[in-house]
Backbone as a chain_set.jsonl record, in Angstrom:
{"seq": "XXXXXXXXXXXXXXXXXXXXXXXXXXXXXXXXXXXXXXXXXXXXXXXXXXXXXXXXXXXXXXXXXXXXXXXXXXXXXXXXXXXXXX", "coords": {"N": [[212.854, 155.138, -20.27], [212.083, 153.392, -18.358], [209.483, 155.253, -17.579], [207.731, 155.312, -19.733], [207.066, 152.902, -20.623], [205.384, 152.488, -18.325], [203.881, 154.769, -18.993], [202.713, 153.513, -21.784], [201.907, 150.847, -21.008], [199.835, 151.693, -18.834], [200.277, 151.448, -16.231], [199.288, 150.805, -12.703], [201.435, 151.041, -10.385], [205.212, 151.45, -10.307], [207.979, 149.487, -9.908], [210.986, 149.513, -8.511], [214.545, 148.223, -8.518], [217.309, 149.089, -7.113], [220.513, 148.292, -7.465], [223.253, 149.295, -7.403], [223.38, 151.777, -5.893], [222.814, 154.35, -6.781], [220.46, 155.001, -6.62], [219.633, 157.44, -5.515], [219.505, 159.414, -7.686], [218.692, 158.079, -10.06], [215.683, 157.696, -8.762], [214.324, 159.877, -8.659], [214.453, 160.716, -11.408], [212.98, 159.004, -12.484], [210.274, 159.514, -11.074], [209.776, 162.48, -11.642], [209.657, 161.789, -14.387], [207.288, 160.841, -14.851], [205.603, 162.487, -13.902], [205.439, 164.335, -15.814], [204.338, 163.068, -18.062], [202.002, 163.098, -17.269], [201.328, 161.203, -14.891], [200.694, 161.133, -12.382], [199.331, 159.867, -10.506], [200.519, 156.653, -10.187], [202.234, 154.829, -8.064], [205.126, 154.915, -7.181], [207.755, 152.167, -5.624], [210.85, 151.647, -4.192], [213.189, 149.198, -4.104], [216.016, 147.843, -2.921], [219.59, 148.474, -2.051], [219.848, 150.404, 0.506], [220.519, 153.318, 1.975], [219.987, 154.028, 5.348], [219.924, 157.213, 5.881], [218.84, 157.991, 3.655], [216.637, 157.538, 3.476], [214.103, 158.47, 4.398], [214.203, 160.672, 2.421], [213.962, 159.702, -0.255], [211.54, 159.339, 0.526], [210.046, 161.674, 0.954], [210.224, 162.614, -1.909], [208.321, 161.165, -2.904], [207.923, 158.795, -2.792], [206.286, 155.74, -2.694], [206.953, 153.464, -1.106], [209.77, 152.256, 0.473], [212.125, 149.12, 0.328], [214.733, 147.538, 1.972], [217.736, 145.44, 1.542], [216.605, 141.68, 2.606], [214.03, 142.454, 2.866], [210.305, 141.562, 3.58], [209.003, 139.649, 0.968], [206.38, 138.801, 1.15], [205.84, 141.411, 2.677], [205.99, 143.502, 0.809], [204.208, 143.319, -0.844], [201.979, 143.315, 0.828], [201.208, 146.013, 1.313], [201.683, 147.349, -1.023], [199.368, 146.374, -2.018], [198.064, 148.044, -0.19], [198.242, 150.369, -0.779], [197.255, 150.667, -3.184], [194.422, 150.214, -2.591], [193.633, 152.941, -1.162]], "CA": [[212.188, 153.944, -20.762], [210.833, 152.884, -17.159], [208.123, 155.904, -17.361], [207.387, 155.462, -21.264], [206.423, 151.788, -20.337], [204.305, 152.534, -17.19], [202.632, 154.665, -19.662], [202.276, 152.455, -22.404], [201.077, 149.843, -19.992], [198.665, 152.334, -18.259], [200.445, 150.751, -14.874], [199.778, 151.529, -11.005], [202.538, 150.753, -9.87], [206.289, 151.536, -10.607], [208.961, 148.83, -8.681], [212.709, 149.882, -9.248], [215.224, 147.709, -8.02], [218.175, 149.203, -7.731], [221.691, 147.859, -6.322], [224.123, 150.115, -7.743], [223.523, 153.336, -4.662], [222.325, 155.471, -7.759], [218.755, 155.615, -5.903], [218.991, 158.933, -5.179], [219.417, 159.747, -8.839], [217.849, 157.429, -10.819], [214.636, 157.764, -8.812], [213.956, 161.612, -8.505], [214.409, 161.372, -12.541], [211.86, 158.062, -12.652], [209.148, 160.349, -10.56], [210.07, 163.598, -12.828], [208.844, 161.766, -15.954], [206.063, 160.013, -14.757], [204.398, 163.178, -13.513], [205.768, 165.124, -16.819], [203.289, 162.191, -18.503], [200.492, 163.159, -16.22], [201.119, 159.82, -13.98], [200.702, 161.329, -11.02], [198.729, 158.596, -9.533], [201.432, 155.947, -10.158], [202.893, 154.591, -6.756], [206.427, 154.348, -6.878], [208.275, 151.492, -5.016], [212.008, 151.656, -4.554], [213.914, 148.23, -2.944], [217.942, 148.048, -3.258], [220.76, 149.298, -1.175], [219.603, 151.954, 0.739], [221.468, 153.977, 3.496], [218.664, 154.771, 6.376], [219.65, 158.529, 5.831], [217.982, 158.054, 2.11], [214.52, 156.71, 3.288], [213.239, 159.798, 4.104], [214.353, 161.978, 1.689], [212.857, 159.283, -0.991], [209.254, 159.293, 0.815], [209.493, 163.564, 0.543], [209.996, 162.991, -3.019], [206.936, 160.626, -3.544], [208.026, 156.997, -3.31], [205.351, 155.161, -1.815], [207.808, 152.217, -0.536], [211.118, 151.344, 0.384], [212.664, 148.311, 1.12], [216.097, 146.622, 2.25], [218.047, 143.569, 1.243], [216.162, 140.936, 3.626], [212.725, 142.559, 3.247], [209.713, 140.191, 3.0], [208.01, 139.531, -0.391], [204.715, 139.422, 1.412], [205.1, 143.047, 3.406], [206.023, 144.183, 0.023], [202.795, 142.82, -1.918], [200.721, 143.791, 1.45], [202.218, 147.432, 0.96], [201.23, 147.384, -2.531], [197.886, 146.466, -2.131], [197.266, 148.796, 1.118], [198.548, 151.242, -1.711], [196.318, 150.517, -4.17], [193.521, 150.064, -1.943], [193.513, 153.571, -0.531]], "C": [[211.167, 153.438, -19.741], [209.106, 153.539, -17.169], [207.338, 155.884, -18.549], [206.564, 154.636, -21.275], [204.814, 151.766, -19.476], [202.942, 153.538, -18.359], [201.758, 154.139, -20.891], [201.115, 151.506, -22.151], [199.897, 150.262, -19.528], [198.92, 151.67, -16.801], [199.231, 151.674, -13.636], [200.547, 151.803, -10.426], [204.083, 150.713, -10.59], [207.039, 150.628, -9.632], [210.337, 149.601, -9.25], [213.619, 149.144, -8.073], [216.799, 148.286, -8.334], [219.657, 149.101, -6.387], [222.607, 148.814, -6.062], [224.792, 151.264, -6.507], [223.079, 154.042, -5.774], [220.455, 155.275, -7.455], [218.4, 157.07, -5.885], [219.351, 159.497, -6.64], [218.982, 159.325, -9.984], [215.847, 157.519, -10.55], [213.804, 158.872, -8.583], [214.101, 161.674, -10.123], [212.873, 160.406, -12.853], [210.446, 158.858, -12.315], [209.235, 161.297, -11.486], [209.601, 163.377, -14.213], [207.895, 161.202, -15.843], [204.768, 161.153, -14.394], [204.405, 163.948, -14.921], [204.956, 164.05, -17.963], [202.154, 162.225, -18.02], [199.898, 161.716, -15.382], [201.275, 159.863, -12.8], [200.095, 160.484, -10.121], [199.558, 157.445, -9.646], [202.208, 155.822, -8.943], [203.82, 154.076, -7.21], [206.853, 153.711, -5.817], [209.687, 151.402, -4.924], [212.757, 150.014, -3.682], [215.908, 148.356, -3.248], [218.767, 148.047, -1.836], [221.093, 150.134, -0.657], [219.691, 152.404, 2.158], [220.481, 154.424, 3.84], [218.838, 156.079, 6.175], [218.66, 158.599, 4.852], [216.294, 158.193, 2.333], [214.001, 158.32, 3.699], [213.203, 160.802, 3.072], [213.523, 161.201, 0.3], [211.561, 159.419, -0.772], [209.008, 161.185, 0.577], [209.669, 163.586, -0.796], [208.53, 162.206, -3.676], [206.947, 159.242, -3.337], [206.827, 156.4, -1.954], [206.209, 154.151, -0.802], [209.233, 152.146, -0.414], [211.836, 150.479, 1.005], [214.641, 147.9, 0.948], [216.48, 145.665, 1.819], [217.753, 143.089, 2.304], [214.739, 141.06, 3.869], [211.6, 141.626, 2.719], [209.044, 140.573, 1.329], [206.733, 140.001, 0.213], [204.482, 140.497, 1.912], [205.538, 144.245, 2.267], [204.716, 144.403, -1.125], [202.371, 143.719, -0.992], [200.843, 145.522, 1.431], [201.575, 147.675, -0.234], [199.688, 147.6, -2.629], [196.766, 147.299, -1.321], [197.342, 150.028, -0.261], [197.623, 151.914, -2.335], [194.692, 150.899, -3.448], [192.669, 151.849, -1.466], [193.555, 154.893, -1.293]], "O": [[209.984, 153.149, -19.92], [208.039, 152.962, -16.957], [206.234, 156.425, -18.483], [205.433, 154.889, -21.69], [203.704, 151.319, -19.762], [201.751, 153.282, -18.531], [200.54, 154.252, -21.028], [200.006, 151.347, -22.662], [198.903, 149.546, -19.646], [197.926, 151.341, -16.154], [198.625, 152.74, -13.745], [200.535, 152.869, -9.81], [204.177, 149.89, -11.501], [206.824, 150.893, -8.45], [210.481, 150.146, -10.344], [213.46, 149.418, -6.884], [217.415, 148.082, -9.38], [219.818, 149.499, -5.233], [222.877, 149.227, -4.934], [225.958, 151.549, -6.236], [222.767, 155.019, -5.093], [219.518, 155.481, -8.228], [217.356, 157.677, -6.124], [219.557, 160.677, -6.359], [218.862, 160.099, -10.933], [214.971, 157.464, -11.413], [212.609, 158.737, -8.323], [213.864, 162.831, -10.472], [211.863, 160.922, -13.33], [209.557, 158.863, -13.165], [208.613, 160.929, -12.483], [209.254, 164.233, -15.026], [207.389, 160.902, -16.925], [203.554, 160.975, -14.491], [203.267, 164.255, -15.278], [205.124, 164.559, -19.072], [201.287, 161.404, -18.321], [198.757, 161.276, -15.239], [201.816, 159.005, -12.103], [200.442, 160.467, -8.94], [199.133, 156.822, -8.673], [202.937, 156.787, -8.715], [203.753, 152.94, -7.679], [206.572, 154.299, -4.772], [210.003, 150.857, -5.982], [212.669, 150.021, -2.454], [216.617, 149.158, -3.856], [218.389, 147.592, -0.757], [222.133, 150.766, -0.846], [219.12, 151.993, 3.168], [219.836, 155.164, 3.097], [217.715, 156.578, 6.252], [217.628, 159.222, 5.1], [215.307, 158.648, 1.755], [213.516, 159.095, 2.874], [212.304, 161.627, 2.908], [212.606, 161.821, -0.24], [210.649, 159.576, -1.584], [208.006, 161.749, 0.136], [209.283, 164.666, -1.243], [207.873, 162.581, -4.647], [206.001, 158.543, -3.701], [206.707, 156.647, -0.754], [205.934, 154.232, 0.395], [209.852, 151.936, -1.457], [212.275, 150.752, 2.122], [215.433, 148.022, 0.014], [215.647, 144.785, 1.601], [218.292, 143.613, 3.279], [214.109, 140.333, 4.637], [211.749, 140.985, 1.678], [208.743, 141.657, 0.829], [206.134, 141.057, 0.013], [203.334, 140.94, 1.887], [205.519, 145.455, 2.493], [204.433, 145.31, -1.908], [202.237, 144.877, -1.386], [199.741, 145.917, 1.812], [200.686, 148.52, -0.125], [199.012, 148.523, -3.084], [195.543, 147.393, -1.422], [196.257, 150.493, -0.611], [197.217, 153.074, -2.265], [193.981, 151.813, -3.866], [191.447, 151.989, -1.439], [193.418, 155.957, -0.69]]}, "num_chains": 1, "name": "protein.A"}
């Protein structure tokens, strides 16, 4: 539904918030249909509950971002927009 939307929408940007720990499987399927839509330019963002081993292995699958519980709003916008920008 998330990647159906983004292309609906015609987004930039994908956020996924997710608490659960199902990061590492929810967002390797989120990327998987967004490029299988030809949304390869779509910057994925992931924030949640995420064990420091994870963060890398999300950025080798594509995610532009990921943050922590405690991270700011604004170095998540400025993130966004360096994103976009570039």
């Amino acid at each position: 539904m998330i990647a159906e939307a983004a292309l609906q929408e015609d987004v930039d940007v994908v956020g996924l918030s997710i608490l659960s720990g199902a990061h590492m499987a929810l967002t390797p399927r989120v990327l998987e249909l967004l490029k299988s839509n030809g949304q390869t330019n779509v910057k994925v963002f992931v924030g949640g509950i995420i064990p420091d081993e994870d963060l890398s292995r999300l950025k080798e699958m594509g995610v532009t971002g990921v943050y922590g519980p405690g991270s700011s709003t604004e170095d998540i916008v400025r993130d966004i927009k360096k994103a976009m920008a570039g």
